[in-house]
Rosetta silent file (secondary structure, phi, psi, omega in degrees, C-alpha in Angstrom):
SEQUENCE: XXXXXXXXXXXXXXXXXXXXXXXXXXXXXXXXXXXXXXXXXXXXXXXXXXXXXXXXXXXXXXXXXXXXXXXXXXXXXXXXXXXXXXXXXXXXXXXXXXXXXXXXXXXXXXXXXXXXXXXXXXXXXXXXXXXXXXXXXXXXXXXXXXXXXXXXXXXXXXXXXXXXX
SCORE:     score description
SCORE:     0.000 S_00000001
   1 L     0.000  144.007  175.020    2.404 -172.403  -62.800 S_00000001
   2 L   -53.381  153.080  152.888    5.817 -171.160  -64.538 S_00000001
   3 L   -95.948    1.294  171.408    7.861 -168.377  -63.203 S_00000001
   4 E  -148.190  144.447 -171.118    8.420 -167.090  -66.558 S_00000001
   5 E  -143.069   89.678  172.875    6.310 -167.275  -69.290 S_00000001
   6 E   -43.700  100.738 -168.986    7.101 -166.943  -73.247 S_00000001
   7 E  -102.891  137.353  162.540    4.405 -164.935  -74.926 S_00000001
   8 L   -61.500 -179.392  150.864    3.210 -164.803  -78.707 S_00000001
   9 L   -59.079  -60.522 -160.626    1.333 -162.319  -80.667 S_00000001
  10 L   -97.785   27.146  160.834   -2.210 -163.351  -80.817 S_00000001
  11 L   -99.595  -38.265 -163.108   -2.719 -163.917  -76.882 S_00000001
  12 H   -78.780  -53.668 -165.271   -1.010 -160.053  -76.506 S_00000001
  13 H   -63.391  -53.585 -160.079   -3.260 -158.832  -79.577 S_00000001
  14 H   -93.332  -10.976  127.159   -6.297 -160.259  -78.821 S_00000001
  15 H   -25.826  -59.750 -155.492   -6.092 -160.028  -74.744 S_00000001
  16 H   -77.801  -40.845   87.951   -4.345 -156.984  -74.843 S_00000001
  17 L    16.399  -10.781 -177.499   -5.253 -156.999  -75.465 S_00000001
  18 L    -9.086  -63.489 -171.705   -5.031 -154.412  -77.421 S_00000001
  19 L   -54.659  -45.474 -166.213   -8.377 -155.431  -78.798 S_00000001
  20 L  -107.405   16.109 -159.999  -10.212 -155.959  -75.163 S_00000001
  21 L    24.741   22.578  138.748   -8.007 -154.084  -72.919 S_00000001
  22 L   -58.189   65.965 -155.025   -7.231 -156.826  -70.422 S_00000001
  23 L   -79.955  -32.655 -155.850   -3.506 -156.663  -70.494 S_00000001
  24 H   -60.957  -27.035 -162.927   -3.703 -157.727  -66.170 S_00000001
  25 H   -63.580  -13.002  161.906   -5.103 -161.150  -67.572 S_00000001
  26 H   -70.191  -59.056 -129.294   -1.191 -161.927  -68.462 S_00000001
  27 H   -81.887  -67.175  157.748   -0.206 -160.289  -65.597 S_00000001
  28 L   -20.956  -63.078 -158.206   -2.693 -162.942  -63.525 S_00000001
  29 L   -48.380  -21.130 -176.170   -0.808 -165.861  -64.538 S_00000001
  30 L    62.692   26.891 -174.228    1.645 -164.643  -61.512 S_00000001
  31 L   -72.461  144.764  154.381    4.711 -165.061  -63.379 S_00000001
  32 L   -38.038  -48.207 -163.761    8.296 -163.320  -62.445 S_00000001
  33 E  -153.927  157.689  177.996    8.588 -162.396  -65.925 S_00000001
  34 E  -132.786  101.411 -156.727    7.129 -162.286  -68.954 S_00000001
  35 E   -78.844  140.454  153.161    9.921 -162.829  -72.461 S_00000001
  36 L  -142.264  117.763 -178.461    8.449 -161.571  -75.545 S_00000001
  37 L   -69.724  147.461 -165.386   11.056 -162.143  -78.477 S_00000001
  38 H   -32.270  -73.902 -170.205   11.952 -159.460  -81.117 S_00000001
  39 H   -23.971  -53.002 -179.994    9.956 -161.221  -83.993 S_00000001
  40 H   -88.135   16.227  156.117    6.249 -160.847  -81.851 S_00000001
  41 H   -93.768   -9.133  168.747    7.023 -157.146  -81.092 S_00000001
  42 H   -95.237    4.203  148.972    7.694 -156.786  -84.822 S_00000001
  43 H   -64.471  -71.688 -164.052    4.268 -158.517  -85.637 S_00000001
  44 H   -59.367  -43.840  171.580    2.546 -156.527  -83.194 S_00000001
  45 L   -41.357  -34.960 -155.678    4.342 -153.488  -84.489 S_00000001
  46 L  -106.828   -1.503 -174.768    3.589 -154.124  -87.838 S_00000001
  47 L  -121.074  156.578 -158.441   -0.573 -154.667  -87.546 S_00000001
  48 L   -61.428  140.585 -171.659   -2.774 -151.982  -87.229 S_00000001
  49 L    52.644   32.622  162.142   -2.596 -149.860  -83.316 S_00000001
  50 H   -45.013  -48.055  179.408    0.925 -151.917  -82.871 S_00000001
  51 H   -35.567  -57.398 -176.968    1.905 -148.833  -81.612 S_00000001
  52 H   -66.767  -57.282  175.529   -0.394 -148.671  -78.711 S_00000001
  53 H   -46.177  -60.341 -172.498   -0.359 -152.218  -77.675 S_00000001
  54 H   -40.313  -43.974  176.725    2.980 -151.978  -77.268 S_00000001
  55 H   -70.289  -21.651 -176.121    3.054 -149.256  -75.411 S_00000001
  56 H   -74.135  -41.645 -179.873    0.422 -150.767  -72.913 S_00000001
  57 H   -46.670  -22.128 -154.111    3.193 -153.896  -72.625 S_00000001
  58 H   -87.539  -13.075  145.100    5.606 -152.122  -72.029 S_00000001
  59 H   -54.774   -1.631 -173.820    3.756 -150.739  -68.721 S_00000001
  60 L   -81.749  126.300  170.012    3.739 -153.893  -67.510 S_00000001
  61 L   -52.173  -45.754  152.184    6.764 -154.479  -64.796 S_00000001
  62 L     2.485  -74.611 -164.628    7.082 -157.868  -65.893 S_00000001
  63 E   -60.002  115.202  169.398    7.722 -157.391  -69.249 S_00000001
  64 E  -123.175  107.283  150.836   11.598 -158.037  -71.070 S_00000001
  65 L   -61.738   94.035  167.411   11.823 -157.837  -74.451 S_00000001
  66 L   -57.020   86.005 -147.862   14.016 -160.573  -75.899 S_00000001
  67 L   -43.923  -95.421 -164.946   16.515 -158.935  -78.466 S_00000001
  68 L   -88.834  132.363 -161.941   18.120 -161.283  -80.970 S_00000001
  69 L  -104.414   81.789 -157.451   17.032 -164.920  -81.413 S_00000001
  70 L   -83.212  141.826 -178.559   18.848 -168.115  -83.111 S_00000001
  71 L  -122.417   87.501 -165.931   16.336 -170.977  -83.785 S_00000001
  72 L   -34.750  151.176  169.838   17.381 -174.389  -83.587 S_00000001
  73 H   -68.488  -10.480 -179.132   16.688 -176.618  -86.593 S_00000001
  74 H   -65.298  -38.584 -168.630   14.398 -178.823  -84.078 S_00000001
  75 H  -105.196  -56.741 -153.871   11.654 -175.818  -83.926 S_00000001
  76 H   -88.722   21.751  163.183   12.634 -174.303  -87.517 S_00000001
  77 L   -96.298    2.014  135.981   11.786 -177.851  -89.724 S_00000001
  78 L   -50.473  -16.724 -131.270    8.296 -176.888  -88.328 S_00000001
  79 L   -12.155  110.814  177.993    8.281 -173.470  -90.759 S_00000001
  80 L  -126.173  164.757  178.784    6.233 -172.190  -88.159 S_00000001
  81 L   -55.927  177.001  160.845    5.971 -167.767  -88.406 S_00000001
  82 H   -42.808  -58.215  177.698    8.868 -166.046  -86.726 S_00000001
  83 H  -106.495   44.313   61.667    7.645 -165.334  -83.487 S_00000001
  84 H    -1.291  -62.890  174.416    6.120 -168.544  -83.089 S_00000001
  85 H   -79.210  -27.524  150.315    9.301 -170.024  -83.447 S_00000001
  86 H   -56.540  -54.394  172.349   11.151 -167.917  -81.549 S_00000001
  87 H   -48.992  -68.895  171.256    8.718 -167.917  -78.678 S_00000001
  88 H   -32.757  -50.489 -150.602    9.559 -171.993  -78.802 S_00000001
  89 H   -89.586  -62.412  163.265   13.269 -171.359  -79.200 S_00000001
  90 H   -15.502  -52.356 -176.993   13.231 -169.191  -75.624 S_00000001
  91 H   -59.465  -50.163 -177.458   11.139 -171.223  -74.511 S_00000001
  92 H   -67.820  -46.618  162.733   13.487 -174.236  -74.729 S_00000001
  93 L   -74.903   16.117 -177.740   16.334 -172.269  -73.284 S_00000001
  94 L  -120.344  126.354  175.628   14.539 -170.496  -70.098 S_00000001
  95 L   -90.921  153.623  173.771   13.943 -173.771  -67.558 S_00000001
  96 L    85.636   -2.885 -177.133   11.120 -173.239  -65.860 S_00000001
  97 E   -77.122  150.689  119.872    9.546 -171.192  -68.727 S_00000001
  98 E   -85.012  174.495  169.645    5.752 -172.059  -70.508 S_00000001
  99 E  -101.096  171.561  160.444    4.723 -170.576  -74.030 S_00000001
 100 E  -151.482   99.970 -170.442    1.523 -168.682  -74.244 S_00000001
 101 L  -131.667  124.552 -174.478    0.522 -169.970  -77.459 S_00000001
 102 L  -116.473   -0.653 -165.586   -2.864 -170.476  -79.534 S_00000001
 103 L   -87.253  122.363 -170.967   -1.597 -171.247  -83.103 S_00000001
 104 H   -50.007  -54.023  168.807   -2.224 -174.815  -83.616 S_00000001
 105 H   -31.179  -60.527 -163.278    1.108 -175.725  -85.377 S_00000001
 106 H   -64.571  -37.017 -162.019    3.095 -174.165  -82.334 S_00000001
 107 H   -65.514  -37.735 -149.678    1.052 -175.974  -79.869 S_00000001
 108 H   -97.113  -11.963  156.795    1.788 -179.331  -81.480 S_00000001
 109 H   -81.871  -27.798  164.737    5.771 -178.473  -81.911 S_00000001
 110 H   -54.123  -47.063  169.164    5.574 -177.490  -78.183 S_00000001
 111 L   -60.812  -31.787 -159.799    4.325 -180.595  -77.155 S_00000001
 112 L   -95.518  -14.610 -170.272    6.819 -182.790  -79.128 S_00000001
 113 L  -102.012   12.624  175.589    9.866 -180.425  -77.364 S_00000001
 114 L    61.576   33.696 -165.040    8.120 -181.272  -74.079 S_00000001
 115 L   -99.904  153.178  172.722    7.400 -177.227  -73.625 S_00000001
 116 L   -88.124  146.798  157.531    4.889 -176.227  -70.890 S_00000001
 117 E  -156.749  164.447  163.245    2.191 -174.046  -72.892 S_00000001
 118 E  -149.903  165.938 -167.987   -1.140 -172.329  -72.389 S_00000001
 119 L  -112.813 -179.302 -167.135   -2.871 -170.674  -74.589 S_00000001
 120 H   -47.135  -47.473 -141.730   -5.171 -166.985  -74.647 S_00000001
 121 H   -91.345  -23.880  164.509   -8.119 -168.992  -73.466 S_00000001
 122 H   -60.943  -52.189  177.284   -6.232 -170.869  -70.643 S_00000001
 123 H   -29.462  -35.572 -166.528   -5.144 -167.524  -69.518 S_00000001
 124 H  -111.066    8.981  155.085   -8.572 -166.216  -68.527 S_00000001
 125 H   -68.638  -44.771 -146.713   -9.215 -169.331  -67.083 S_00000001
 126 H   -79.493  -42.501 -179.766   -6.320 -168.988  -64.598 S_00000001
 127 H   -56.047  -87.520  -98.686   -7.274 -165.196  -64.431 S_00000001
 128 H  -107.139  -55.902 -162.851  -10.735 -166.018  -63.181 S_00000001
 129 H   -42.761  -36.887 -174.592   -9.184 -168.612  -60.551 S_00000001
 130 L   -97.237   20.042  147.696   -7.056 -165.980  -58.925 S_00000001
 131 L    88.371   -2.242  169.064   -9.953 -163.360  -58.626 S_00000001
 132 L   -76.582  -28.791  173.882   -8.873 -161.338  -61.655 S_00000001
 133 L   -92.930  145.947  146.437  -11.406 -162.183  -63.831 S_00000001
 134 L  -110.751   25.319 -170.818  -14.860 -161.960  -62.487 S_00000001
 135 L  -164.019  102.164 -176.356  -16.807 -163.360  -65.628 S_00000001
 136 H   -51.856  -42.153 -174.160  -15.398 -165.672  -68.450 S_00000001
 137 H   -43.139  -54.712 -158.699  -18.334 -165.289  -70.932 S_00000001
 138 H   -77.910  -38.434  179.064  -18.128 -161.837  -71.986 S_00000001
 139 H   -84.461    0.618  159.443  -14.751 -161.568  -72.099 S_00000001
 140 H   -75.039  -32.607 -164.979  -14.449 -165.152  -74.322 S_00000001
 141 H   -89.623  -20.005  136.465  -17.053 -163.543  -76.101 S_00000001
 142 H   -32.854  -87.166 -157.969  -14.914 -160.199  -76.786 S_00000001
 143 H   -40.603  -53.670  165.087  -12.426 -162.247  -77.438 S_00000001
 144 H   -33.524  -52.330 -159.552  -14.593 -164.411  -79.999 S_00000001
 145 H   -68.803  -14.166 -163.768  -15.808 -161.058  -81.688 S_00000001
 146 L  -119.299   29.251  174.400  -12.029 -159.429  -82.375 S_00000001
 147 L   133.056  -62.133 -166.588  -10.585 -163.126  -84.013 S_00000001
 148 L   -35.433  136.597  176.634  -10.504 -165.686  -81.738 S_00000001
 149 L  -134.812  127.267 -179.691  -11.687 -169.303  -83.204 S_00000001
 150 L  -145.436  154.586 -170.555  -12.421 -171.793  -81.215 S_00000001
 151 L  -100.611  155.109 -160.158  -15.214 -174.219  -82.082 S_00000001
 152 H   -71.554  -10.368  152.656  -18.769 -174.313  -80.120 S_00000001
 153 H   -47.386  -68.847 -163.568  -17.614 -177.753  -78.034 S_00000001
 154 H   -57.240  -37.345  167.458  -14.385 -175.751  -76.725 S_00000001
 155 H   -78.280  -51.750  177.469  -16.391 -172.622  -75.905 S_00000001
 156 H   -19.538  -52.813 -155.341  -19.018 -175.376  -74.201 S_00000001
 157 H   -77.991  -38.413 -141.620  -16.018 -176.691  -72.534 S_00000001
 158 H   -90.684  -45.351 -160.155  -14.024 -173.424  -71.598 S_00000001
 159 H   -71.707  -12.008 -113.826  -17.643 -171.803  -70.016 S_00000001
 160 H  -138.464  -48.771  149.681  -18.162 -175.063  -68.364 S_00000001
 161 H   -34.213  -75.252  168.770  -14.533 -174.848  -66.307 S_00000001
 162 L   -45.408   -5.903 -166.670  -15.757 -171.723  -65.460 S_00000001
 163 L    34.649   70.332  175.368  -18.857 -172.663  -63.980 S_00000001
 164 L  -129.424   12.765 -166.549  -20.570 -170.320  -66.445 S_00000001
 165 L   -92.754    0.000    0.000  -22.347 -173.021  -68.470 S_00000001
């Protein structure tokens, strides 16, 4: 596992959790630190109870907001969103970093830069290894209910890891 870890939007919104209120399920991952670049606090800012989420991140010890961002043309001839690409462009400067990324696009320029990533639903795997989680289902199934899309192989797959299947 990374000692720092580059986080998006929709793993903080839909973890944070905002929606399910399992912010520790970052916080599991056992990273030093956790970068979240201007662009996804002005996402999360900008969608409805930004306010609040934020404020739960910003309890987090962890947590360093990453002010201003330059984006190489290698991640921005993707037009990937903002903080997508940002997240990526951190990512590529912090050694030792991962992304925590579910947007398909991101995943597949992360892969091509040779980026560690894991996405919301890896998280609550890793959470469950290390004793944080004690039940995958309900909270994949949270998770399902506030956005989350994953097709019924991948949930098959994710409960199946879990030895919830």
């Amino acid at each position: 596992m990374a000692d720092v870890y580059v986080v998006n939007a929709s793993p903080i919104i839909l973890l944070l959790l905002g929606k399910i209120e399992r912010l520790d399920i970052l916080a599991s991952l056992g990273s030093i630190k956790l970068l979240v670049p201007s662009a996804v606090v002005q996402e999360i800012d900008a969608g409805a109870g930004g306010a609040a989420i934020l404020g739960d991140l910003h309890k987090l010890d962890l947590l360093e907001i990453v002010p201003e961002v330059t984006v190489p043309d290698e991640i921005a001839q993707w037009d990937l969103g903002a903080g997508e690409s940002q997240v990526l462009s951190v990512a590529i400067k912090t050694p030792g970093s991962e992304v925590v990324i579910d947007d398909l696009a991101a995943r597949k320029c992360a892969k091509t830069l040779s980026c560690p990533m894991i996405g919301t639903v890896g998280a609550l795997l890793v959470g469950k290894q290390r004793g944080y989680v004690q039940a995958v289902k309900p909270i994949l199934t949270q998770l399902l209910e506030s956005g989350l899309r994953l097709s019924d192989s991948m949930v098959a797959f994710v409960l199946d890891n879990a030895g919830e299947l």
